[in-house]
DRENRO-79542 format. One record per residue: residue in one letter; y, z, x of N, C-alpha, C, O, CB in turn. Coordinates in steps of 0.001 Angstrom, whole numbers. Glycine has a CB too. Example, Ala and Ser with C-alpha at 12.3 -4.5 7.8 and 13.67 -1.06 7.14 Angstrom:
2
<"A" <-5690 7800 13190> <-4500 7800 12300> <-3300 7800 13200> <-3319 8465 14236> <-4473 9046 11308>>
<"S" <-2250 7080 12850> <-1060 7140 13670> <30 7870 12900> <1138 8039 13409> <-598 5725 14084>>
This chain:
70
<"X" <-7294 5573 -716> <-6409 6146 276> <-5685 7363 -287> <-5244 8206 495> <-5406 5105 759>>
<"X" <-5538 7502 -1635> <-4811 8744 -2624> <-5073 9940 -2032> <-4405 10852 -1544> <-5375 8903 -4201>>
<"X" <-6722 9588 -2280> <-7894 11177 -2045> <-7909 10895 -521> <-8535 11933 -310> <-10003 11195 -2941>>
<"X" <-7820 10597 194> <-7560 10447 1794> <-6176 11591 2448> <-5991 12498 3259> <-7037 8553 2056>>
<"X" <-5649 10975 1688> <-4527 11502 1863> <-3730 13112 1578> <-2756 13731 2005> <-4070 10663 1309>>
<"X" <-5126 13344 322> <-4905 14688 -209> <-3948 14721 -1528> <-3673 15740 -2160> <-4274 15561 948>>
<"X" <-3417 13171 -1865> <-2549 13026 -2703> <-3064 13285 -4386> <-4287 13329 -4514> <-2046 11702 -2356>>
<"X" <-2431 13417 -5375> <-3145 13911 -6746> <-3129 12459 -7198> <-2656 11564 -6496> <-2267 15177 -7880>>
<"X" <-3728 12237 -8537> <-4043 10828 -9369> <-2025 10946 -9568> <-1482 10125 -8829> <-5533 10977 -11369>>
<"X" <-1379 11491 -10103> <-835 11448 -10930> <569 11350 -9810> <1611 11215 -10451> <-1210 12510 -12009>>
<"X" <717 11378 -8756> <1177 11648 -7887> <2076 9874 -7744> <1635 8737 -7580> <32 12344 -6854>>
<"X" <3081 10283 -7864> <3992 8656 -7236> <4311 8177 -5835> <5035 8684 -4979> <5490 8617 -7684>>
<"X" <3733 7295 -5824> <3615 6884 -4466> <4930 5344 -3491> <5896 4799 -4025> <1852 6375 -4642>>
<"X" <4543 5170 -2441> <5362 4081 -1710> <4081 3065 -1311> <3116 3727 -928> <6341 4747 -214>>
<"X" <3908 2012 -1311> <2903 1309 -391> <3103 689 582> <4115 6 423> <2289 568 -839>>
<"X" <2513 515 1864> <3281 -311 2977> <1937 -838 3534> <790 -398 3605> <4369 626 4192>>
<"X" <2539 -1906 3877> <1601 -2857 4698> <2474 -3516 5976> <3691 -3632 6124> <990 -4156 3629>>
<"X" <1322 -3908 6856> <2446 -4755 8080> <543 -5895 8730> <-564 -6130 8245> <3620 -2837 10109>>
<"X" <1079 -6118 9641> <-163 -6893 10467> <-404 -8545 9862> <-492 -9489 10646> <-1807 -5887 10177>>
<"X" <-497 -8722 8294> <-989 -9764 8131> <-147 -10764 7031> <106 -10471 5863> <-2297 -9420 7836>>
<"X" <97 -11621 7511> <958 -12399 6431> <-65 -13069 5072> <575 -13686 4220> <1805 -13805 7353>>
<"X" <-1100 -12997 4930> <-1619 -13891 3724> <-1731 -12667 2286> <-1692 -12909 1079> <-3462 -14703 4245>>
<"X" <-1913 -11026 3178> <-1824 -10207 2738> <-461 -9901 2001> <-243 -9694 808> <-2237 -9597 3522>>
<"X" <256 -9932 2926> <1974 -9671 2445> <2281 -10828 1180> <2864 -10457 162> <3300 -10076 4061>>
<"X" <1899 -12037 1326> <2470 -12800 248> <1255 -12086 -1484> <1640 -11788 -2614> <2233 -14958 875>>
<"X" <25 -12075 -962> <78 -11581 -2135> <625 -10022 -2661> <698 -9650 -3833> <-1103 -11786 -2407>>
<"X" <968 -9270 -1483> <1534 -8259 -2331> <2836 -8723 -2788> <3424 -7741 -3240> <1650 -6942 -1647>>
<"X" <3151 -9181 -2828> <4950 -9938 -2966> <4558 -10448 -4325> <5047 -9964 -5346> <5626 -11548 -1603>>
<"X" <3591 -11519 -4344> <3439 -11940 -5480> <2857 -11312 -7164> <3067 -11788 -8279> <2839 -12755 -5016>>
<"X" <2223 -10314 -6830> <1309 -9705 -7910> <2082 -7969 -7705> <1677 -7087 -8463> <-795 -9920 -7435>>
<"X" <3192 -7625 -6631> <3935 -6847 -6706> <3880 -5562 -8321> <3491 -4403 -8467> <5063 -7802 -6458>>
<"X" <4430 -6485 -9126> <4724 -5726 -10249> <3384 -5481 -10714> <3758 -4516 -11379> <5661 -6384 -11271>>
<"X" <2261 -5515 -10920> <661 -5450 -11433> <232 -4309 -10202> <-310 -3224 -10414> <-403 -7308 -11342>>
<"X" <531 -4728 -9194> <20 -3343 -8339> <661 -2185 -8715> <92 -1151 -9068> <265 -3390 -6788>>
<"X" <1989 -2385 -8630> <2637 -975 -8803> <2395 -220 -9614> <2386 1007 -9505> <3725 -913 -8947>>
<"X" <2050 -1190 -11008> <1965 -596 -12082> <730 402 -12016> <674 1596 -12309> <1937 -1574 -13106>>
<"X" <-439 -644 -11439> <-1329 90 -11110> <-1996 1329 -10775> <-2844 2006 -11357> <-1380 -208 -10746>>
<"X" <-1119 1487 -9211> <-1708 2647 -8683> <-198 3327 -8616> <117 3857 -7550> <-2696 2451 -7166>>
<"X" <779 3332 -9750> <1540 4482 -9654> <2482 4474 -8316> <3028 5424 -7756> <567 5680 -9688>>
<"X" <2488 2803 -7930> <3756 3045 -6919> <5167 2840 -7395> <5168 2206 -8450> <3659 2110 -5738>>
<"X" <6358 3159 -6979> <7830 2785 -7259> <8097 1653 -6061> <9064 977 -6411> <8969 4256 -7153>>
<"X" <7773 1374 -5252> <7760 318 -4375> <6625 -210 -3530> <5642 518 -3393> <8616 577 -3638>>
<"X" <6648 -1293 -3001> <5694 -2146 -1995> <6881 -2314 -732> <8109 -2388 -764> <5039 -3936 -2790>>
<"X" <6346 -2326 -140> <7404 -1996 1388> <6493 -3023 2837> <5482 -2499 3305> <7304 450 1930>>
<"X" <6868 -4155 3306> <6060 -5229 3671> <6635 -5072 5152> <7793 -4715 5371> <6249 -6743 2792>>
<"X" <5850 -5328 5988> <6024 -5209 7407> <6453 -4579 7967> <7050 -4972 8969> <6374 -5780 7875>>
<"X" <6376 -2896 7552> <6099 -1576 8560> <5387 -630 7733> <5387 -763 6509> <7518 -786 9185>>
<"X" <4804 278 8284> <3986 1421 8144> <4205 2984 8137> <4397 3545 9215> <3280 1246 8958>>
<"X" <4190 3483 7327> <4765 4778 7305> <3449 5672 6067> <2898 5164 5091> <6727 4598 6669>>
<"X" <3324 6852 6518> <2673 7912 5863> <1082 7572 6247> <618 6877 7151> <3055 7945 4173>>
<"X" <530 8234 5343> <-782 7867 5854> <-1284 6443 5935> <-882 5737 5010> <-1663 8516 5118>>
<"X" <-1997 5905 6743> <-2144 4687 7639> <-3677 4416 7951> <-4216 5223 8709> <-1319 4916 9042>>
<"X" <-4552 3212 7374> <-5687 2725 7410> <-5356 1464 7855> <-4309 882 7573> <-6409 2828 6262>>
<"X" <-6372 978 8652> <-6715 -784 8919> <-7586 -629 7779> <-8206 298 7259> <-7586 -1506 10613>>
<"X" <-7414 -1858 7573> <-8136 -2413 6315> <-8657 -4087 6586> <-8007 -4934 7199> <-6949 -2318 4917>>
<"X" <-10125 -4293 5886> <-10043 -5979 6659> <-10564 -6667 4637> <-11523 -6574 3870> <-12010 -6428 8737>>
<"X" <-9615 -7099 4655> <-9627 -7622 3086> <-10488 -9468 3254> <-9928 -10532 3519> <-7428 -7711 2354>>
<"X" <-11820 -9224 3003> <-11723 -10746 2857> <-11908 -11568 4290> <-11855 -12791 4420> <-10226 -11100 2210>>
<"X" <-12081 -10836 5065> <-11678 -11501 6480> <-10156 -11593 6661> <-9757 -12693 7042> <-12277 -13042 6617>>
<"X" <-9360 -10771 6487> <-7926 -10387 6305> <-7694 -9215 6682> <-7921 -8264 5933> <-7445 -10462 5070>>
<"X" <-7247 -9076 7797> <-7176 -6913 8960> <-5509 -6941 8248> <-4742 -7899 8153> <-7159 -6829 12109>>
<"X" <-5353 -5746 7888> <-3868 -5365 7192> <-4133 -4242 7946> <-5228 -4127 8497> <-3504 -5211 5359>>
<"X" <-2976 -3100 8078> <-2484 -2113 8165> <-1778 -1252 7078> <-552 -1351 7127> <-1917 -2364 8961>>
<"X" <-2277 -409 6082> <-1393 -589 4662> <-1478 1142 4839> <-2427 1701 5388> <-2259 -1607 2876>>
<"X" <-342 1827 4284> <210 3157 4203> <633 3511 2942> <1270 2841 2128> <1255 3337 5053>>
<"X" <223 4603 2870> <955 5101 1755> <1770 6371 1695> <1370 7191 2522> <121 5201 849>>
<"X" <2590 6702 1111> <3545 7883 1295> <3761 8896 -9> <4629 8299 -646> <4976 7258 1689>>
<"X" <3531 9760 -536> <4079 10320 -1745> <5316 10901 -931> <5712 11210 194> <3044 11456 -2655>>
<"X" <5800 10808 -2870> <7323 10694 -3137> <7626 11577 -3825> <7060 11623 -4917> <7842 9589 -3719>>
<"X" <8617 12626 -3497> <8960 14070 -4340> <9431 13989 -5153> <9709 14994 -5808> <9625 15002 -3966>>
């Protein structure tokens, strides 16, 4: 979604998700391992903001966004 977005690797980001609760608990749970991950400062759970994909994880439809951060 980075390169979707037009965003750089190096670029700090927000993540948001909304639509699915089995989704939301694991971002809640493994929170700190994602962030670290892909360079976010937060996970942001049940609304959507910046650029915006459905996503179907698993048999799991999310809505997840991402936003860079100045």
């Amino acid at each position: 979604m980075r390169k979707e977005a037009g965003f750089e690797v190096m670029d700090k980001i927000r993540i948001f998700a909304s639509g699915n609760e089995t989704i939301g608990h694991i971002l809640d749970k493994f929170r700190e391992q994602i962030q670290n991950e892909v360079l976010a400062q937060s996970i942001e759970l049940n609304q959507v903001q910046g650029y915006q994909k459905e996503w179907n994880i698993n048999g799991e439809k999310v809505v997840l966004g991402v936003e860079k951060l100045a």
